[in-house]
DOFI-23468 format. One line per field, with one value per residue (C-alpha): residue in three letters; x, y, z. Coordinates in nm, 3 decimals. Layout:
<paros>
r: [ALA; ...] $
xx: [X; ...] $
yy: [Y; ...] $
zz: [Z; ...] $
</paros>
This chain:
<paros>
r: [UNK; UNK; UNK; UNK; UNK; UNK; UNK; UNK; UNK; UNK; UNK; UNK; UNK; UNK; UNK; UNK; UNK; UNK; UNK; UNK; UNK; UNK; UNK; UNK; UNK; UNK; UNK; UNK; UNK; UNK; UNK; UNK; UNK; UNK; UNK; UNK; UNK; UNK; UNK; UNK; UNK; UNK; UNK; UNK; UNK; UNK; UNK; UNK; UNK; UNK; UNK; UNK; UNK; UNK; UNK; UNK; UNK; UNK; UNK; UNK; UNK; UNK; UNK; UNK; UNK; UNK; UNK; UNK; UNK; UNK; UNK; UNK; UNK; UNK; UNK; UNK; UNK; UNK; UNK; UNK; UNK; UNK; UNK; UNK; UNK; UNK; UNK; UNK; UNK; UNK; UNK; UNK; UNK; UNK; UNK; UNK; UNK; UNK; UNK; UNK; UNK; UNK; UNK; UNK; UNK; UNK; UNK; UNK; UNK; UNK; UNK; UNK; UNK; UNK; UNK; UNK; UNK; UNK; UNK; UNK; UNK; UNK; UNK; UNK; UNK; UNK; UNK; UNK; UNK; UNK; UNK; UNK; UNK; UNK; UNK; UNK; UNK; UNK; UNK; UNK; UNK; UNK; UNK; UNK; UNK; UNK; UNK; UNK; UNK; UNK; UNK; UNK; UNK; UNK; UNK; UNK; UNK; UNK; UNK; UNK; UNK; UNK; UNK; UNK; UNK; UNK; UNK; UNK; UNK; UNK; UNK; UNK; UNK; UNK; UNK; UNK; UNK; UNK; UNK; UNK; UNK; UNK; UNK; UNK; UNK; UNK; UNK; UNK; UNK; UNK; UNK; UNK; UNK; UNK; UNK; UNK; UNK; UNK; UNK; UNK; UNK; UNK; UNK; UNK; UNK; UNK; UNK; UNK; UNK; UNK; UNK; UNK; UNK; UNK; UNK; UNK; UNK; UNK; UNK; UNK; UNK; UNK; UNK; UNK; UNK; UNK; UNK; UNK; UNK; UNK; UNK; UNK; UNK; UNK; UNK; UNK; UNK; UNK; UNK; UNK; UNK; UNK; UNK; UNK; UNK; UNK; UNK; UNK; UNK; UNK; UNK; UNK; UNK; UNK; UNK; UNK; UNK; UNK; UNK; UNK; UNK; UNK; UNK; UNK; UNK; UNK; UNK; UNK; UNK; UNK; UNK; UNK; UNK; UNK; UNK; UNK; UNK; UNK; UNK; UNK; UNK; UNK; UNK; UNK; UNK; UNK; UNK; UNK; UNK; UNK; UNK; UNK; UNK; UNK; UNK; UNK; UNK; UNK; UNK; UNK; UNK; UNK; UNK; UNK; UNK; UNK; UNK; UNK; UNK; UNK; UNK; UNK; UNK; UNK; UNK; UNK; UNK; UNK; UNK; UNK; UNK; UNK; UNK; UNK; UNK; UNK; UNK; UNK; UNK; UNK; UNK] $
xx: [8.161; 8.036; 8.011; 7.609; 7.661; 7.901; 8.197; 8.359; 8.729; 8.967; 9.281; 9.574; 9.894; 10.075; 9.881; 10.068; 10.050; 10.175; 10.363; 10.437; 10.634; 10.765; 11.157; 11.375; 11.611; 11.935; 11.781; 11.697; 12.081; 12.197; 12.012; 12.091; 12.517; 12.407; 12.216; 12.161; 11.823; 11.692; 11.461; 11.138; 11.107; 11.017; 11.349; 11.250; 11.420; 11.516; 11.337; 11.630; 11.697; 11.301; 11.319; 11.664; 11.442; 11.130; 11.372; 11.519; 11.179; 11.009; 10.630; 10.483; 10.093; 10.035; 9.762; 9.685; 9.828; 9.992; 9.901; 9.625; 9.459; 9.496; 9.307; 9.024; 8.951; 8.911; 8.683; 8.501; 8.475; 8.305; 8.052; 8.211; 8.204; 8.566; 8.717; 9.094; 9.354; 9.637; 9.890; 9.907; 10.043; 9.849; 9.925; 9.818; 9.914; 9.761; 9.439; 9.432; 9.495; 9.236; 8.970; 9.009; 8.969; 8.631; 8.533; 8.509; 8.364; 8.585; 8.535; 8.890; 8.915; 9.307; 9.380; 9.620; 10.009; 10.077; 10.431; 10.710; 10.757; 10.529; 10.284; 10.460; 10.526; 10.625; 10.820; 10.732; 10.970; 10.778; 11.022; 10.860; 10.843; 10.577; 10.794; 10.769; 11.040; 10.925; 11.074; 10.896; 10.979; 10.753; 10.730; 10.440; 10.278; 10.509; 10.419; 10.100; 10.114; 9.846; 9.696; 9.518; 9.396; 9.001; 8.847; 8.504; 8.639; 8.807; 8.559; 8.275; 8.499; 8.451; 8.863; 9.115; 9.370; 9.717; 10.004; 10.336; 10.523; 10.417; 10.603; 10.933; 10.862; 10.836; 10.537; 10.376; 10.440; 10.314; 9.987; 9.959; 9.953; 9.693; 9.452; 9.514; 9.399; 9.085; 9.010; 9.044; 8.863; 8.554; 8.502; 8.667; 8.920; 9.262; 9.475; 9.792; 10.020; 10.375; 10.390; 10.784; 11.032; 11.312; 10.974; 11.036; 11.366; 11.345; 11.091; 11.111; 11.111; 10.807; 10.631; 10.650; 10.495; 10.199; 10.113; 10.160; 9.848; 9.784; 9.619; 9.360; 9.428; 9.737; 9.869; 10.189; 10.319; 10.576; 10.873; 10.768; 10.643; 10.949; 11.144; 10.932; 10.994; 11.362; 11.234; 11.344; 11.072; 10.711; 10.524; 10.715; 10.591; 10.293; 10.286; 10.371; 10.200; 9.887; 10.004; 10.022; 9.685; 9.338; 9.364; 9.677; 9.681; 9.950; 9.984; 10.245; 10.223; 10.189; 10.104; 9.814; 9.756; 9.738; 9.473; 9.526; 9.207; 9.153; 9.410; 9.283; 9.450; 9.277; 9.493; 9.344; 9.447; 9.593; 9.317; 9.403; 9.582; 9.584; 9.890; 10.061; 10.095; 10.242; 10.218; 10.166; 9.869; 9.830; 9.872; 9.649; 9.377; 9.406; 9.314; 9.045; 8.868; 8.937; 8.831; 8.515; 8.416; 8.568; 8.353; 8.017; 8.086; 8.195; 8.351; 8.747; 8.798; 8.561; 8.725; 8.997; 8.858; 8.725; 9.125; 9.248; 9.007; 9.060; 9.462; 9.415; 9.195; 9.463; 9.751; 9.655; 9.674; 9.902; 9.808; 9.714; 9.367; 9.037; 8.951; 8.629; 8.389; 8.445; 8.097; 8.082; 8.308; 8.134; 7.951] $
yy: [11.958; 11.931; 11.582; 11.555; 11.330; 11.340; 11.101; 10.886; 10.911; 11.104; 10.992; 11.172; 10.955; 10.817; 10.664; 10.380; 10.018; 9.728; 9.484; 9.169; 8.858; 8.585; 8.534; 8.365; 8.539; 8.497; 8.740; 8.965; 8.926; 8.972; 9.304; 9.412; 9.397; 9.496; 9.790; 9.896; 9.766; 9.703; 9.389; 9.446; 9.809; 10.051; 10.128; 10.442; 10.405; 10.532; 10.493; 10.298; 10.120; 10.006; 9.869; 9.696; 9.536; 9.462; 9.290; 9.032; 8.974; 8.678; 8.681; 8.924; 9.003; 9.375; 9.527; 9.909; 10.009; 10.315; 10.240; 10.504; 10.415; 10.075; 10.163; 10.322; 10.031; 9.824; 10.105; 10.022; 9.670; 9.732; 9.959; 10.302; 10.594; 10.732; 10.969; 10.984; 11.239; 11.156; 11.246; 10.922; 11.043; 11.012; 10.695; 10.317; 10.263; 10.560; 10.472; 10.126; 10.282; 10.561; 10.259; 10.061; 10.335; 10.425; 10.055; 10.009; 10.335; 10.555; 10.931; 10.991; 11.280; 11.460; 11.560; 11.306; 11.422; 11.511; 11.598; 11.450; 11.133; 10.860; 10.681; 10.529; 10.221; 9.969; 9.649; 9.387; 9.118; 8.886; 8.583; 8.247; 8.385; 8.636; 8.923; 9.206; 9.442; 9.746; 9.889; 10.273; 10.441; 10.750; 10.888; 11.087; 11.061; 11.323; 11.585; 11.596; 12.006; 12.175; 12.296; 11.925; 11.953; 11.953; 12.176; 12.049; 11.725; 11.725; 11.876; 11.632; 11.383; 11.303; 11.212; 11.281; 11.081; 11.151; 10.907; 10.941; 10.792; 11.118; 11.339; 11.341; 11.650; 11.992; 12.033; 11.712; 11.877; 12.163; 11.989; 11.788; 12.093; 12.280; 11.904; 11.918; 12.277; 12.269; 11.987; 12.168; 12.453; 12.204; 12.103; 11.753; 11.488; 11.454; 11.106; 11.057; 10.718; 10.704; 10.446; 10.327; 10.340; 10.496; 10.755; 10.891; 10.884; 11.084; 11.340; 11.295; 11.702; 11.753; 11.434; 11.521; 11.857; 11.739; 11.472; 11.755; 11.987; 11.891; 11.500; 11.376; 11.008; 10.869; 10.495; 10.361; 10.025; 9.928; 10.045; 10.342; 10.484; 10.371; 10.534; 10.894; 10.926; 10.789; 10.499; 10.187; 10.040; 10.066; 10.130; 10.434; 10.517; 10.458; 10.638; 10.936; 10.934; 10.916; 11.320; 11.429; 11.328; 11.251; 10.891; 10.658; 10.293; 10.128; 9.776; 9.523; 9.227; 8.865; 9.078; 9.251; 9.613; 9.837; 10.169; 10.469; 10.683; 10.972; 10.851; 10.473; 10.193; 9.915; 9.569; 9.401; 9.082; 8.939; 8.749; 8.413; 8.281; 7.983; 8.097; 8.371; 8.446; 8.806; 9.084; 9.357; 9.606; 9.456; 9.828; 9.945; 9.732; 9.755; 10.166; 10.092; 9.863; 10.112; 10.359; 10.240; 10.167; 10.557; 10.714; 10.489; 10.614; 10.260; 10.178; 10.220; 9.840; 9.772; 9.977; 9.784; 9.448; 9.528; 9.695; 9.309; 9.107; 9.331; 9.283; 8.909; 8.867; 9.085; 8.859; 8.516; 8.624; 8.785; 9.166; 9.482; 9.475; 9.296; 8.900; 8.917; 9.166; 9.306; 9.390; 9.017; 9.100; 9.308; 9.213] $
zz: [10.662; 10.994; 11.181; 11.262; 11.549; 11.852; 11.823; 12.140; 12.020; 11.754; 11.720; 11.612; 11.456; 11.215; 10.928; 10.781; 10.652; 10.821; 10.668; 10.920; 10.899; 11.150; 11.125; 11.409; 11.667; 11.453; 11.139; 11.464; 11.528; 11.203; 11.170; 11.524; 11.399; 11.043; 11.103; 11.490; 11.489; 11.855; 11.920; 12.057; 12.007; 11.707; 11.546; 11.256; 10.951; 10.615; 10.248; 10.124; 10.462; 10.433; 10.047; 10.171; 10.484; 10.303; 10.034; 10.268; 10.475; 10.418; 10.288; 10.486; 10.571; 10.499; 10.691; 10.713; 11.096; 11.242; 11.718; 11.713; 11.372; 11.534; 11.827; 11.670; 11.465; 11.742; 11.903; 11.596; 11.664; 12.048; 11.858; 11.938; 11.666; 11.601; 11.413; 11.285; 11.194; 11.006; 10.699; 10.415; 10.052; 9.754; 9.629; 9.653; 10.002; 10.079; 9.945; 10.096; 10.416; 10.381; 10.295; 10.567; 10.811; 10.575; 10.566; 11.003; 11.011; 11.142; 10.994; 10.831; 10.601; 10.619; 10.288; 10.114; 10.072; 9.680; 9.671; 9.897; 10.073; 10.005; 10.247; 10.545; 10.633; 10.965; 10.879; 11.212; 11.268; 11.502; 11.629; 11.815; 12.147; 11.983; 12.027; 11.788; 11.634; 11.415; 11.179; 11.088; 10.761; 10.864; 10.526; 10.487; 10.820; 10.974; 10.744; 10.955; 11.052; 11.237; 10.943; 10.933; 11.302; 11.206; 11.448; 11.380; 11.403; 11.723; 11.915; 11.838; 12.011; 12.405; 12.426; 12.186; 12.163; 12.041; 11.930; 12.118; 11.788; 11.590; 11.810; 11.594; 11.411; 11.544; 11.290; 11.422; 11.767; 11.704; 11.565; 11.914; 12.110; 11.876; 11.882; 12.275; 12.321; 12.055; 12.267; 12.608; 12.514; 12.389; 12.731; 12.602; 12.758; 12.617; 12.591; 12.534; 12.502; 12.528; 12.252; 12.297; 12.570; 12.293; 12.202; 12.593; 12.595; 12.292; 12.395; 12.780; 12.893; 12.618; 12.787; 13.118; 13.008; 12.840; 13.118; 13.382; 13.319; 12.977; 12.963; 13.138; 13.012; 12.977; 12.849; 12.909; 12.953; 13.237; 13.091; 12.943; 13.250; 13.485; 13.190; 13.196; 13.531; 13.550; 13.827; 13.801; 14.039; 13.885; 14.184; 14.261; 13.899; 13.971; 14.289; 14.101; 13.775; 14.017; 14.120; 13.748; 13.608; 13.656; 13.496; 13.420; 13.238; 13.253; 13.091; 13.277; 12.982; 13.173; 13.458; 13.353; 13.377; 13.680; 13.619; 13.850; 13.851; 14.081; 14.271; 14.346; 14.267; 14.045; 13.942; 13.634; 13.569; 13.233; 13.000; 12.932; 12.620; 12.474; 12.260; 12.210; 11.825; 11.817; 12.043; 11.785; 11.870; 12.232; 12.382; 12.057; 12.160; 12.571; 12.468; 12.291; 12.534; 12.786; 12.596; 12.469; 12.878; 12.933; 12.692; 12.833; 13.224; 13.279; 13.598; 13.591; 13.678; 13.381; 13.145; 13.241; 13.192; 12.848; 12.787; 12.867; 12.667; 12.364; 12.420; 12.458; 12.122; 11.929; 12.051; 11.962; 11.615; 11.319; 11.284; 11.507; 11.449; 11.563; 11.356; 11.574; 11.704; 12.008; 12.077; 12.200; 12.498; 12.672; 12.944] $
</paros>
């Protein structure tokens, strides 16, 4: 099948459904002694350590998620055409997950997993101060090989974009590096986010390689890029990232977000809040504004803008994805 119109983004990652609940800081606790689980990061776990979690959560609002599938629907949402690439098994997550993508619009056509794990899975604690710990039973997502990197695909989109949180496998690897060169060769812009500070502590050497050479775009948030580059000041993070690629967003919470493009330095301010209600997707979203300016030849400072008002819609609500269009932030 070949895609009869060109496509701003494809995203490559993991294709999963979110299941979210608010708890308090002493169940954080509790799970932190009981099982190693780290607040406020993505901790990946087991099949029987995610029936034991989801068993002692309290109701919970599933959603289909996985940070890139994220970000493309809320591409969706500003009016951009996307495309997404990811492994779900063949089963009733699966399918949920594979209609919601359909339903915003987003082409999404990897063929389903038929044997073997089933469709994965994240588990978000969110506690009153809107933090969010996530808990990722992969399952089928990391079966994702580069026999399910669509050529035609990938090169009818301007950027492709690739999920740090899939690089666990060396098959998932190994499709990352095939996505990135397809892309190359097609004259096309490649994105990468770091996703988690414990994603670039895991893959740190393999990182550095791909940012060095290899992406054009690359998202981070403060502590992901201090921790790629083994700084513990940002702006000496900053003042290097702005050597190793042609454009660098970097999101700073509270603080805002700092873009590095072409070597200039643009500061873009927080959006305000009324309240914080969960801080899942904020990153997601920030790409996707950004993204959506990116692929229109937008201004790097607008991009930027449209990154924070996207972020500031997703966090005054439960769930990673858009409750309003986005086409009514842009300017």
């Amino acid at each position: 099948m070949t895609i009869s119109s060109e496509l701003d983004v494809v995203g490559v990652g993991n294709a999963l459904v979110d299941v979210l609940t608010h708890t308090d800081d002493a169940f954080i606790a509790e799970q932190e002694a009981a099982s190693g689980m780290k607040r406020g990061t993505m901790n990946l776990i087991d099949e029987r350590r995610a029936v034991e979690l989801y068993g002692l959560m309290g109701q919970g609002t599933e959603v289909s998620g996985g940070s890139a599938a994220n970000t493309l629907a809320g591409l969706a949402s500003f009016g951009g055409k996307g495309g997404f690439i990811g492994k779900v098994a063949d089963d009733q997550l699966g399918q949920v997950f594979t209609h919601d993508m359909r339903t915003n619009g987003t082409v999404y056509r990897t063929q389903p997993l038929i044997l073997g794990p089933k469709t994965g899975r994240c588990l978000i604690l969110v506690t009153p101060d809107a933090e969010r710990t996530m808990n990722t039973y992969l399952g089928a997502a990391v079966e994702l090989c580069p026999a399910d990197i669509d050529e035609d695909l990938i090169g009818s989109g301007r950027v492709t974009y690739l999920e740090g949180y899939l690089f666990d496998k060396p098959a998932a690897k190994d499709a990352f590096r095939e996505a990135g060169k397809i892309a190359h060769d097609a004259g096309r812009k490649v994105s990468l986010t770091l996703s988690d500070p414990f994603c670039v502590e895991r893959h740190r050497a393999d990182f550095l390689n791909l940012v060095h050479g290899h992406t054009d775009i690359l998202f981070a948030n403060e502590d992901e890029i201090k921790s790629l580059f083994k700084v513990g000041d940002f702006d000496a993070a900053v003042r290097l990232v702005a050597k190793a690629c042609e454009t660098a967003v970097l999101t700073r919470s509270e603080k805002g977000a700092v873009i590095v493009h072409n070597e200039q330095i643009y500061e873009i301010p927080a959006e305000p809040v009324a309240r914080v209600v969960d801080t899942t997707g904020a990153g997601d979203q920030f790409a996707a504004g950004f993204l959506f300016g990116y692929t229109r030849n937008m201004p790097a400072d607008v991009c930027g803008r449209l990154g924070a008002r996207a972020a500031a819609e997703i966090i005054s609500h439960i769930g990673p994805r858009p409750e309003i269009s986005y086409a009514t932030l842009v300017d």
